[in-house]
Backbone bond lengths (Angstrom), bond angles and torsions (degrees), N, CA, C in turn:
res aa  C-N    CA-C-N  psi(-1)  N-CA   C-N-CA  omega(-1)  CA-C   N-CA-C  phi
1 X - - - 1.458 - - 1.526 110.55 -
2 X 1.509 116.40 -35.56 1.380 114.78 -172.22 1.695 117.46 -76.62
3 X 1.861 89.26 -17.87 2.144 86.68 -176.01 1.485 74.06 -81.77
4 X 1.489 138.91 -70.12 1.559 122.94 -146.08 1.404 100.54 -50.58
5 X 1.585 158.16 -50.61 1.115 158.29 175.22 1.507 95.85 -39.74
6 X 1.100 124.32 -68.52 1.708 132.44 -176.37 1.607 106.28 -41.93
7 X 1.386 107.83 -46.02 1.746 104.52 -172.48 1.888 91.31 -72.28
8 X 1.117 106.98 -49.46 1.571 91.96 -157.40 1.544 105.59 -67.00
9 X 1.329 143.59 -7.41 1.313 149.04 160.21 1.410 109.90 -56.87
10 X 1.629 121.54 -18.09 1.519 108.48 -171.86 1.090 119.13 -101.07
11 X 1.186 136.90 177.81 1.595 134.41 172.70 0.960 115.28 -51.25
12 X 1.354 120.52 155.07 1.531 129.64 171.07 1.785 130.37 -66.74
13 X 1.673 85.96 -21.93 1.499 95.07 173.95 1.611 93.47 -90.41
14 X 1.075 135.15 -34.65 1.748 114.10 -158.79 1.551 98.15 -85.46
15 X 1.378 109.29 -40.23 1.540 111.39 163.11 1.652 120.29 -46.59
16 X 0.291 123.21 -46.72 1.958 138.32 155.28 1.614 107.38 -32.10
17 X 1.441 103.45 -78.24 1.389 130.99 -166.56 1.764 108.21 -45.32
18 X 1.425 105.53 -40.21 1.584 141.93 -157.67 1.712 81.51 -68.39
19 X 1.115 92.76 -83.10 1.761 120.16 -169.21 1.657 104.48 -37.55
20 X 1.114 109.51 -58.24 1.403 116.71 173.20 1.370 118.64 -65.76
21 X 0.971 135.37 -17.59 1.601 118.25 -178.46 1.730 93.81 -111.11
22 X 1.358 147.04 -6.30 1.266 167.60 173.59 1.942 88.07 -69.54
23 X 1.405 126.76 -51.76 1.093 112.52 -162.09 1.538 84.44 -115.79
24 X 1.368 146.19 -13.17 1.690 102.28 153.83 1.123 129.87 -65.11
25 X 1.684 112.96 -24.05 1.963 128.28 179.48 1.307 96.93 -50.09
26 X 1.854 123.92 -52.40 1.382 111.69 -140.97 1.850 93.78 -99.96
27 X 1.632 108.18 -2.82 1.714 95.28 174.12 1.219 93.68 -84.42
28 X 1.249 146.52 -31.74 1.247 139.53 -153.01 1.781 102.65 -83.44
29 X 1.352 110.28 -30.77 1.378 106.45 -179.64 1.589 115.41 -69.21
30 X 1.624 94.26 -30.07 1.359 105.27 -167.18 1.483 114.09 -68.25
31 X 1.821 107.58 -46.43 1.312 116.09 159.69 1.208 127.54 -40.16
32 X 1.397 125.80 -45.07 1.513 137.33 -163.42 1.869 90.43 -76.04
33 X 1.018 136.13 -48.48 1.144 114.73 -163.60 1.811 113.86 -99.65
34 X 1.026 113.97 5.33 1.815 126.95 144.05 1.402 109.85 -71.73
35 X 1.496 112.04 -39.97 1.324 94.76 -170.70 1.853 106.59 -65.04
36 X 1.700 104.59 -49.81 1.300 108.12 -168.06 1.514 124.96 -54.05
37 X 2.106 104.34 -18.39 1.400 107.40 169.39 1.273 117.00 -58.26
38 X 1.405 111.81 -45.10 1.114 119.60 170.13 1.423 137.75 -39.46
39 X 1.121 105.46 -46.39 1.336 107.13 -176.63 1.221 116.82 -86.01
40 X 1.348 112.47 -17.74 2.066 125.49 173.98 1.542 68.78 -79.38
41 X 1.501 155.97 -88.22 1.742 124.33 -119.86 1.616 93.52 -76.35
42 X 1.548 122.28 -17.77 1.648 102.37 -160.39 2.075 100.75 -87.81
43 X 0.974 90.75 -21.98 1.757 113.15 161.47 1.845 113.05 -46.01
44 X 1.210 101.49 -66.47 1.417 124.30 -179.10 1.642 92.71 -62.28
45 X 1.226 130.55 -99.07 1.820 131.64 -156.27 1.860 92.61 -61.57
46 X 0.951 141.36 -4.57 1.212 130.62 142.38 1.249 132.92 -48.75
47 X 1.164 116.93 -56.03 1.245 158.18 164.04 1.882 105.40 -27.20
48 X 1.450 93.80 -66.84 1.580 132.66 -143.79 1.776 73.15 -87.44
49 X 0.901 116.99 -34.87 1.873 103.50 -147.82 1.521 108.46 -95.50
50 X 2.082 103.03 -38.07 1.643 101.37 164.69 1.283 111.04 -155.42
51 X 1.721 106.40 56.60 0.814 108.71 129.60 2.260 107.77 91.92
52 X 0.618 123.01 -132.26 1.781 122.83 -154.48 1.810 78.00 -109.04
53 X 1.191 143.25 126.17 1.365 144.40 165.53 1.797 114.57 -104.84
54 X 0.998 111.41 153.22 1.663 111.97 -174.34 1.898 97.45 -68.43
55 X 1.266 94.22 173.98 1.377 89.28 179.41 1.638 114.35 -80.54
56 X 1.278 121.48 -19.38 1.230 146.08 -140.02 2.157 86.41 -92.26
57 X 1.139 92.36 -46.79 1.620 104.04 -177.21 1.677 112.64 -69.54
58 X 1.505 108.20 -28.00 1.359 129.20 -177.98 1.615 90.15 -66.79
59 X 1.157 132.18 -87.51 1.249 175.53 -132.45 1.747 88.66 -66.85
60 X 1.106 130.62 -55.52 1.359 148.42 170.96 1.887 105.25 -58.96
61 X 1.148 91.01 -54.36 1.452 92.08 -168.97 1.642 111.16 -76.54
62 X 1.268 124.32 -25.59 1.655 140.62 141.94 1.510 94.73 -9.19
63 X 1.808 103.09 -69.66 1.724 111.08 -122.32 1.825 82.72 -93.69
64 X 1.825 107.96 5.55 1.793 77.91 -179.99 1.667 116.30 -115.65
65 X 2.005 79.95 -11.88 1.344 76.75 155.04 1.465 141.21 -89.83
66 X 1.597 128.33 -0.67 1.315 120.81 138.01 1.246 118.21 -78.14
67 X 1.191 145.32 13.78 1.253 115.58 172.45 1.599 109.34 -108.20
68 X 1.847 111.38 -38.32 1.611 113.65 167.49 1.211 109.67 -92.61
69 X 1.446 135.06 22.09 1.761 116.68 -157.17 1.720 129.89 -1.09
70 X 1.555 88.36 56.02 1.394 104.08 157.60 1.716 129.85 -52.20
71 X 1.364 109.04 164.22 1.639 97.66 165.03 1.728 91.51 -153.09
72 X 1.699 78.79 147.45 1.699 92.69 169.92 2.243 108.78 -81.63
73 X 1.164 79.60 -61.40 1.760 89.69 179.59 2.137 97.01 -26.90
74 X 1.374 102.60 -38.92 1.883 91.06 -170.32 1.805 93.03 -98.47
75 X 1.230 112.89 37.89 1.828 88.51 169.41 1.482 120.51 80.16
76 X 1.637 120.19 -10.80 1.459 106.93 -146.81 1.828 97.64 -84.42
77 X 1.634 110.64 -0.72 1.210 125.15 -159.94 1.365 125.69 -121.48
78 X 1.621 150.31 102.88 1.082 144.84 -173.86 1.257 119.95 -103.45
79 X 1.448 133.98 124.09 1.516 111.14 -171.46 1.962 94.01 -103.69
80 X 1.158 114.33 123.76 1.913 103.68 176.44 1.551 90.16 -108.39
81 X 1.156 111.84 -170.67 1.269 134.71 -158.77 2.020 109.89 -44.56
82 X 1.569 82.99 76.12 1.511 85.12 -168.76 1.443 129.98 62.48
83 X 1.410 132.55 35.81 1.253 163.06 147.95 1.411 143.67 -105.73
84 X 1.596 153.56 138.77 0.746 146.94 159.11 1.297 136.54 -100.31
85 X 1.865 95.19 107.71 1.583 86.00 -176.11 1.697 104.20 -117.01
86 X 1.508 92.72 162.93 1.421 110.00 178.01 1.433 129.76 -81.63
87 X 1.354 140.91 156.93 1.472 133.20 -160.12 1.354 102.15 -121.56
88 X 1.203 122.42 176.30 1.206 121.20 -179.99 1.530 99.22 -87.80
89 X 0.838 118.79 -29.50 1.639 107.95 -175.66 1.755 104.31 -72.49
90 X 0.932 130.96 -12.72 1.823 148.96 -176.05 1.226 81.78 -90.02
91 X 1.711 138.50 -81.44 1.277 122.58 -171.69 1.676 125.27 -46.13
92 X 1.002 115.69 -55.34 1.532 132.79 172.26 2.156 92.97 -25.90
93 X 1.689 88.93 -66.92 1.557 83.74 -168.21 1.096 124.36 -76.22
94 X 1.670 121.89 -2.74 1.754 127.64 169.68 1.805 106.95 -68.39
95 X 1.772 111.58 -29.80 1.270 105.13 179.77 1.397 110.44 -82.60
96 X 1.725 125.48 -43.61 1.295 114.54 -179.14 1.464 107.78 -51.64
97 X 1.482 144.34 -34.35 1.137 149.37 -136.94 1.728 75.87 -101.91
98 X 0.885 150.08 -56.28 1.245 126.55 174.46 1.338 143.12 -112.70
99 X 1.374 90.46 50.48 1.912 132.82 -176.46 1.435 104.94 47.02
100 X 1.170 143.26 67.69 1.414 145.73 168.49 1.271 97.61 -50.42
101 X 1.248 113.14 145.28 1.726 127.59 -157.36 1.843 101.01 -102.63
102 X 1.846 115.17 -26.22 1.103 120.44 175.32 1.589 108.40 171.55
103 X 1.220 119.48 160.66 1.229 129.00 160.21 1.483 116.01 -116.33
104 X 1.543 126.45 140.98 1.425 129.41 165.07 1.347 116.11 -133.99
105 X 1.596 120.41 122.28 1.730 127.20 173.89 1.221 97.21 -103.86
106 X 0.837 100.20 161.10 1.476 143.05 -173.30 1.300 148.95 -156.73
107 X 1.987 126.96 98.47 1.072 106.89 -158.94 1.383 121.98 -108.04
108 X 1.686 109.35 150.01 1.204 133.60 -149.82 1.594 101.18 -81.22
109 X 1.142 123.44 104.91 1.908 126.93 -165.02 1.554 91.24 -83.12
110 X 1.514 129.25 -59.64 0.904 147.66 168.70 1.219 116.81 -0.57
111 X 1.808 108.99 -70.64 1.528 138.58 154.47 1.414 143.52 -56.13
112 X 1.061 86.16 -19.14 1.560 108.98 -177.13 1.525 127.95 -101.77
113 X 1.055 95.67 137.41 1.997 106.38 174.41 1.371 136.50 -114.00
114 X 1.469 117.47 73.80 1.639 102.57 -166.75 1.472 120.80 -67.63
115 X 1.500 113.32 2.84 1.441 101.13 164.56 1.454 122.85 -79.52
116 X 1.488 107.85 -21.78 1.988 87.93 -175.86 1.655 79.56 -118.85
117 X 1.059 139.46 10.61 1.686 144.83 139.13 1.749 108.71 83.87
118 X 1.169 94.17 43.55 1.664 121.28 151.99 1.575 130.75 -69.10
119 X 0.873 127.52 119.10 1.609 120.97 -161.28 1.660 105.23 -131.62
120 X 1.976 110.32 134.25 1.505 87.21 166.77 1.633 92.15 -127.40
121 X 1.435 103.34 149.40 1.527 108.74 169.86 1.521 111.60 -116.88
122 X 1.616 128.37 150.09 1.205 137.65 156.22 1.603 111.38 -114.82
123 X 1.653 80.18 127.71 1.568 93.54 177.31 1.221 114.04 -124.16
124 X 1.693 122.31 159.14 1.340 124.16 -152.34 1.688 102.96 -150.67
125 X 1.288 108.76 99.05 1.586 117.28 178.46 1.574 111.87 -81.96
126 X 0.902 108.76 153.30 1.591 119.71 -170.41 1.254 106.72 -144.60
127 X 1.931 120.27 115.90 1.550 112.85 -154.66 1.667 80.63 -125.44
128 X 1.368 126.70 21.36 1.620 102.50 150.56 2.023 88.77 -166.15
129 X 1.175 106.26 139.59 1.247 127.77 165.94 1.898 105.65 -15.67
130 X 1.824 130.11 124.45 1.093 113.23 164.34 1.910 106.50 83.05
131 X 1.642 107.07 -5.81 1.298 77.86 -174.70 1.401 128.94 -103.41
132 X 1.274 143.02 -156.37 1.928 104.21 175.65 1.305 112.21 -86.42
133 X 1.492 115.50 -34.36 1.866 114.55 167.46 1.592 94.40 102.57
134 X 1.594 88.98 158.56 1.291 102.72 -172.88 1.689 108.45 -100.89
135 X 1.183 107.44 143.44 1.573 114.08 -175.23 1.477 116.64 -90.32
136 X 1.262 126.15 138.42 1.160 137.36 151.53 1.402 147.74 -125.49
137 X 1.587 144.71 135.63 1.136 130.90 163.97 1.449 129.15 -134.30
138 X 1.524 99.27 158.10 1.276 115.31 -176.38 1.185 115.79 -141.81
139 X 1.410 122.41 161.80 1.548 155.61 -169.60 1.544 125.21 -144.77
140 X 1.296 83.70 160.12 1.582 87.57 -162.41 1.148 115.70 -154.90
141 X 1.515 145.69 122.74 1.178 134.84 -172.63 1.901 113.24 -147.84
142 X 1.500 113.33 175.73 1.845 98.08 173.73 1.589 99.52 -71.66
143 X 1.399 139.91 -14.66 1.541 116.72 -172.60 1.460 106.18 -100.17
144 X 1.744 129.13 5.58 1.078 111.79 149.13 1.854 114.98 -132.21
145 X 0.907 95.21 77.09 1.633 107.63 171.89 0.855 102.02 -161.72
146 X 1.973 116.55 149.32 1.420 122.95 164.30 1.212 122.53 -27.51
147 X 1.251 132.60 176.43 1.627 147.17 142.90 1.050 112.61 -57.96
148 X 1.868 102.83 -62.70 1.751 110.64 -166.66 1.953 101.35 -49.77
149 X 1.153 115.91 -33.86 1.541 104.04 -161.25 1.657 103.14 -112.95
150 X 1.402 110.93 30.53 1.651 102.75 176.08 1.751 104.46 -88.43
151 X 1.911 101.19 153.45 1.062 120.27 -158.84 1.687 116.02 91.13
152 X 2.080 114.65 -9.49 1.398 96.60 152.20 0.972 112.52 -129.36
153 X 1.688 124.88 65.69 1.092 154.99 145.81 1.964 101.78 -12.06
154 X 1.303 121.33 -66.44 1.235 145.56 -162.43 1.404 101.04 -67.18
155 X 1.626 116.87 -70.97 1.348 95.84 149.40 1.161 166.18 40.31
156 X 1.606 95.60 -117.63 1.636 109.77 172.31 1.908 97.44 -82.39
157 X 1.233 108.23 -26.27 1.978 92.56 179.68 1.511 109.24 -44.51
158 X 1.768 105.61 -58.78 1.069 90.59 179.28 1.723 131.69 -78.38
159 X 1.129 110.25 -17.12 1.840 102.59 169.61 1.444 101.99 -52.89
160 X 1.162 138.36 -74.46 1.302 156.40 -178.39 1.711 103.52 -20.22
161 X 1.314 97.13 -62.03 1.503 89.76 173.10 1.499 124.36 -62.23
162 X 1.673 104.56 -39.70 1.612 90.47 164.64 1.307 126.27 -62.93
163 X 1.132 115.64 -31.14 1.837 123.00 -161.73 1.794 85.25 -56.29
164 X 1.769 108.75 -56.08 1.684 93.10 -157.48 1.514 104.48 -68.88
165 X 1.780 118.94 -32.96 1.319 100.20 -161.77 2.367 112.92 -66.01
166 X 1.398 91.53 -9.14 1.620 111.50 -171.08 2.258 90.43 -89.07
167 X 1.024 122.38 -49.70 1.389 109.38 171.24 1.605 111.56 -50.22
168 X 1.749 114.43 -60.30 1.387 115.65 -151.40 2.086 86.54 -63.80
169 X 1.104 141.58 -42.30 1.609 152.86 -141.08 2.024 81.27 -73.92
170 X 1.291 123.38 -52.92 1.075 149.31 -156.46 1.142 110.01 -83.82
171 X 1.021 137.53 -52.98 1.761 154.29 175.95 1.446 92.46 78.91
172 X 1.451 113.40 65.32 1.712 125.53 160.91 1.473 110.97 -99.16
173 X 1.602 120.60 104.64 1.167 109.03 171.54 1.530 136.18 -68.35
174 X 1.510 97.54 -10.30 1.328 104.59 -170.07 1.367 118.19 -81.02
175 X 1.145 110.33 133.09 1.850 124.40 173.79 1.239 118.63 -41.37
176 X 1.507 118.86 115.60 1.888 114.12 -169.13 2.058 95.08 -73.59
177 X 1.493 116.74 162.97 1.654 102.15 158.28 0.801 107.39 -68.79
178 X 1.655 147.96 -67.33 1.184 144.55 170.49 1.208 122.52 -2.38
179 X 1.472 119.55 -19.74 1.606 118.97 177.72 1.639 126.53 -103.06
180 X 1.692 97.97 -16.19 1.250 114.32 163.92 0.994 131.18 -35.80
181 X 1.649 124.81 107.00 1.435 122.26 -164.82 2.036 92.86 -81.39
182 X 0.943 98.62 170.06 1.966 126.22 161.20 1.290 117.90 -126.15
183 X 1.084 140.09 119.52 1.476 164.81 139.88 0.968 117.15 -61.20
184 X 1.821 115.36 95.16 1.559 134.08 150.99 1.528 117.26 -15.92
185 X 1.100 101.69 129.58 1.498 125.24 -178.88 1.730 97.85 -61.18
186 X 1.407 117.21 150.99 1.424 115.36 175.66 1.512 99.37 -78.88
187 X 1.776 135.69 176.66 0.957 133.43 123.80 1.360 124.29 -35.04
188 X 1.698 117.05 128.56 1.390 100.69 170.35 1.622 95.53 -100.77
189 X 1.293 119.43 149.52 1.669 133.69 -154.25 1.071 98.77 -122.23
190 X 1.379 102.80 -51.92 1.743 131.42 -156.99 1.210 103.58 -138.49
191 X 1.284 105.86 149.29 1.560 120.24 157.43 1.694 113.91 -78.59
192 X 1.511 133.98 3.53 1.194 128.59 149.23 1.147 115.76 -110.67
193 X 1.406 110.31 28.27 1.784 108.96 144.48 1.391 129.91 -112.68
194 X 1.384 89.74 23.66 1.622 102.79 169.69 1.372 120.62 -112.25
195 X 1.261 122.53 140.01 1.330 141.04 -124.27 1.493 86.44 -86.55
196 X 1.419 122.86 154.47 1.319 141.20 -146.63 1.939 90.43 -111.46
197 X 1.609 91.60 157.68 1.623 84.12 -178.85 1.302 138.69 -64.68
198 X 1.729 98.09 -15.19 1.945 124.26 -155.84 2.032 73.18 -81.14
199 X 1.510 116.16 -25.85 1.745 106.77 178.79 1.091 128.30 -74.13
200 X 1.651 124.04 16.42 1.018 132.47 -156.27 1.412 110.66 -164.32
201 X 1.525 103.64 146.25 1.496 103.69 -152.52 1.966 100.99 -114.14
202 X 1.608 89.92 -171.87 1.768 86.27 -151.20 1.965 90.56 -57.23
203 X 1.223 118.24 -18.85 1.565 91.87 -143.22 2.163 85.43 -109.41
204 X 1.553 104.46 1.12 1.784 109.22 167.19 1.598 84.33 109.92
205 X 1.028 138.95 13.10 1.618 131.40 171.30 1.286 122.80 -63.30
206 X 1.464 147.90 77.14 1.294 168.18 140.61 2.237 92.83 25.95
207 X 1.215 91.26 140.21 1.671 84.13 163.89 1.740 93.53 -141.70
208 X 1.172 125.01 -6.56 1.174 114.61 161.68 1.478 140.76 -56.57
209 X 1.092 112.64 -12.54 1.905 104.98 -175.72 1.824 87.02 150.26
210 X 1.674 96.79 -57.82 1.455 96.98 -158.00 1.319 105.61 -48.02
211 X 2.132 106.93 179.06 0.823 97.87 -171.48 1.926 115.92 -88.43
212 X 1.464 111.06 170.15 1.471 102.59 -161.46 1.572 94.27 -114.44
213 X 1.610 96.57 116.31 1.498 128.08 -178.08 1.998 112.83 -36.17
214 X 1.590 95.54 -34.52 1.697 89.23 178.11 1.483 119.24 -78.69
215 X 1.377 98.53 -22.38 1.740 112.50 178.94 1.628 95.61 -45.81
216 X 1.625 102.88 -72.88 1.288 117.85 -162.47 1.885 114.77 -57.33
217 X 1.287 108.15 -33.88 1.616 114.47 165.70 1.700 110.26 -66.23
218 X 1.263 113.63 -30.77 1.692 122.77 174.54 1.529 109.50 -58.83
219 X 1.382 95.38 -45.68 1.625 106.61 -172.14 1.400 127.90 -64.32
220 X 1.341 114.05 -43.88 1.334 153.83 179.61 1.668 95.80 -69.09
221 X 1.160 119.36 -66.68 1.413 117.14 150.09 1.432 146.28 21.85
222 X 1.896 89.29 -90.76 1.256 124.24 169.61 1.397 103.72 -98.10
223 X 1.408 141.48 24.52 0.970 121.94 168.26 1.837 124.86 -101.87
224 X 1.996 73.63 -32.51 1.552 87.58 166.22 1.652 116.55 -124.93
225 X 1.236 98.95 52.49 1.553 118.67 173.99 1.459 100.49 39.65
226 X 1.378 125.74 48.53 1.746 104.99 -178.32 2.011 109.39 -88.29
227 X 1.260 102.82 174.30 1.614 95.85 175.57 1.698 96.64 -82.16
228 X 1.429 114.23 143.20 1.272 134.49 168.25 1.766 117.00 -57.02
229 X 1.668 115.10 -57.50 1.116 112.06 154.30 1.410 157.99 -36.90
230 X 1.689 90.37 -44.87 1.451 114.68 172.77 1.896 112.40 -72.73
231 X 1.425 105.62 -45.49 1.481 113.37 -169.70 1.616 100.69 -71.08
232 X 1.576 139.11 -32.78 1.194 155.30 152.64 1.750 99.81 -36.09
233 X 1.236 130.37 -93.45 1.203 137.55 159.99 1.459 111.76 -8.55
234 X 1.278 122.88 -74.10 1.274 143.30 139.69 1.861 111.57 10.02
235 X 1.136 98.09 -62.87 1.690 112.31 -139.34 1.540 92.36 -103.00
236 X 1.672 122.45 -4.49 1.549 128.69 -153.22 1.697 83.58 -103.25
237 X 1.355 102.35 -47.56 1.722 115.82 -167.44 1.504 104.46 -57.26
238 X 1.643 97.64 -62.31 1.288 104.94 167.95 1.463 127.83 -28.64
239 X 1.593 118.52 -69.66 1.567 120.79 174.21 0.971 125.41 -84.06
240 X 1.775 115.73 17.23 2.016 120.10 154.92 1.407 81.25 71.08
241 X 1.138 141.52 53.88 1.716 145.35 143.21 1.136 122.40 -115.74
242 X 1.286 129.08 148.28 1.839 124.35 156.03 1.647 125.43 -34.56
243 X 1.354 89.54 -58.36 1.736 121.27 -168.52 1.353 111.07 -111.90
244 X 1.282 124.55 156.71 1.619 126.45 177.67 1.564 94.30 -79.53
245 X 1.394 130.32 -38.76 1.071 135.69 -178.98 1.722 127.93 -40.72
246 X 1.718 83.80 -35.50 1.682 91.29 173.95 1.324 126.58 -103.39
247 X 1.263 117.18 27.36 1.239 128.45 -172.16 1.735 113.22 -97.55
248 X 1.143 145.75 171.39 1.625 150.17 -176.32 1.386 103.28 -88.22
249 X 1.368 114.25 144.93 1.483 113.92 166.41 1.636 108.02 -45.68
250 X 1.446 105.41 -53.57 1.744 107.53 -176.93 1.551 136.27 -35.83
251 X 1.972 92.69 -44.54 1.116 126.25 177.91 1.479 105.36 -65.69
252 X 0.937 125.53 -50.80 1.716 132.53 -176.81 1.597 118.16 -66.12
253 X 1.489 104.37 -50.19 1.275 109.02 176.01 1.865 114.70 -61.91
254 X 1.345 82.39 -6.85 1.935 82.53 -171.79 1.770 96.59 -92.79
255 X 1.395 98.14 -39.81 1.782 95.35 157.89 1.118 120.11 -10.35
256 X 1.610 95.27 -82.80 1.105 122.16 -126.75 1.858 94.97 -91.48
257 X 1.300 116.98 -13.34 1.331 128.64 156.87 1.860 123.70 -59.20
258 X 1.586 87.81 -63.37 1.447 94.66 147.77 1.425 152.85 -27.97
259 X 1.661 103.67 -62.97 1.654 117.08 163.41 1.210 109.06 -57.55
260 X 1.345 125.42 -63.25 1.517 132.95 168.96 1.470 115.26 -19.83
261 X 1.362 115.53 -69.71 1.282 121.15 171.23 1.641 130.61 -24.73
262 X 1.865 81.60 -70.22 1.347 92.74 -169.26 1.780 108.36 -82.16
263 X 1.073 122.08 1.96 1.432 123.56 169.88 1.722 109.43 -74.14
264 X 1.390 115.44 -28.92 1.335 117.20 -166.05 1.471 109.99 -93.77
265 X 1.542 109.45 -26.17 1.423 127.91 -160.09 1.567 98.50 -95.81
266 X 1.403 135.20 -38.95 1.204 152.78 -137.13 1.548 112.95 177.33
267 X 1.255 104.88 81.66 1.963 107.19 172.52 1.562 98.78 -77.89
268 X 1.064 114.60 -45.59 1.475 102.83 -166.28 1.343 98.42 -81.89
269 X 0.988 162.02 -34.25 1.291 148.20 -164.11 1.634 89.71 -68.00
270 X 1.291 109.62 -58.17 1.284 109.39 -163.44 1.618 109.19 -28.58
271 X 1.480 88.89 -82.61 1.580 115.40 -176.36 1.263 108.25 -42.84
272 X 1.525 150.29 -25.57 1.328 161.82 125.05 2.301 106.88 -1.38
273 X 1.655 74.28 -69.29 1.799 94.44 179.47 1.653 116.67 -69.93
274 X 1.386 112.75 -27.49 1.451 100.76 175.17 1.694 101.65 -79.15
275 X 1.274 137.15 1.59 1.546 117.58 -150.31 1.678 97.60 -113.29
276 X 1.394 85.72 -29.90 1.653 104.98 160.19 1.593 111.30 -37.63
277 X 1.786 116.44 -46.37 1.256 126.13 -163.16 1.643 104.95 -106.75
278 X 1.559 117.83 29.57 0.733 97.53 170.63 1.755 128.01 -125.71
279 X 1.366 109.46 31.47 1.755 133.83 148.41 1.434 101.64 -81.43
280 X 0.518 131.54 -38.13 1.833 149.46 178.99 1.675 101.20 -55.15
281 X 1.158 120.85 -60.43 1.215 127.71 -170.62 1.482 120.83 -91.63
282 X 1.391 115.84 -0.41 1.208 132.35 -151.32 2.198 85.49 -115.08
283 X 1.789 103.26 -47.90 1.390 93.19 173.29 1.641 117.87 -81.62
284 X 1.032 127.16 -14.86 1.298 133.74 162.31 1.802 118.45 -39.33
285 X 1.121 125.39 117.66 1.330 111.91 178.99 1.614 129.75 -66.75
């Protein structure tokens, strides 16, 4: 009773002043220890998803989850070949998290070809009411998009364009997937225009241009939220190997044809069959 008597004795401005920095101390405390949950759960499904990470990747992934309060557990996070890239659903929530005022796409006719079904969009984020917004663009065509998702060419043009015009608004350096180009397969002519083994890695991963088989198992992935472990497990049984690692490019790509399939044809069955494999993956070291 005697501090509340004490506050109401003071000025109206210091009384003010009091009150207000009393509730930035205790948001800021409050923040600091969401953030730190955070970073123990994005730690954990990190962990869980691939496995033992360098520290260097740890250390990175720290600094993005205080700065975007990202999360891996919701998707907002992809790690590819020792990288971190961001998703559109991660972008989406870097703008709600700092009230984006609107987004607008827009497609570019100009640029575009619906006969061989190339598309460009410009998109334009706006992070406060009235302001000019940040610009973006994207494209899209069959020689740079997956397989699994050709025919939505249109689509990903336009996500793509949002993802960059929502990075540049943001100052996110990191590469959305959504922007991931794919590189057309050569003609095979000959059998000595096919790529030599020293071109190919333990688990059949392309380093030439083409496209790289884990990308596309990554994608597939996150597209239909499957567990990483289980579909791995999965994919070992599948190609009569221990490890996905020891399996043939051929063998994998037929996978990875496979999963595709039956994800579109049958999610639940699917997801049924990975869970099957997952005592399996659990004694696996």
């Amino acid at each position: 009773m005697l501090c509340a008597d004490r506050i109401n004795r003071m000025p109206a401005q210091k009384r003010l002043s009091r009150v207000l920095n009393e509730h930035v101390a205790a948001r800021t405390k409050r923040n600091s220890r969401c953030e730190s949950g955070l970073l123990r759960s994005n730690k954990k499904y990190a962990r869980r998803a691939w496995g033992r990470l360098p520290a260097l990747l740890f250390d990175s992934l720290a600094e993005l989850t205080q700065m975007y309060g990202l999360s891996v557990a919701a998707g907002h996070l992809q790690l590819l070949d020792g990288r971190w890239y961001i998703t559109h659903s991660g972008l989406l929530r870097v703008g709600y998290r700092n009230r984006c005022a609107g987004i607008r796409a827009a497609l570019q006719a100009r640029f575009s070809d619906p006969v061989t079904n190339r598309w460009v969009f410009k998109a334009t984020v706006y992070k406060k009411p009235g302001s000019k917004g940040f610009v973006g663009y994207g494209d899209a065509d069959p020689s740079n998009v997956s397989p699994m998702v050709s025919g939505a060419e249109m689509r990903i043009a336009e996500t793509r364009a949002v993802n960059r015009a929502l990075r540049k608004a943001y100052g996110i350096g990191l590469c959305s997937v959504e922007e991931l180009g794919w590189s057309p397969k050569p003609p095979r002519t000959d059998q000595r225009n096919q790529a030599s083994p020293s071109a190919v890695g333990n688990n059949g991963y392309h380093n030439n241009g083409q496209p790289r088989l884990r990308d596309q198992l990554c994608l597939l992935i996150r597209q239909y939220n499957l567990d990483p472990t289980l579909v791995k497990a999965y994919a070992a049984d599948f190609c009569g190997t221990q490890t996905l690692k020891g399996a043939s490019r051929d063998l994998v790509e037929s996978f990875i044809a496979h999963l595709a399939a039956s994800a579109k044809e049958d999610l639940d069955g699917l997801i049924c069959k990975l869970n099957s494999y997952s005592h399996t993956a659990e004694v696996k070291p």
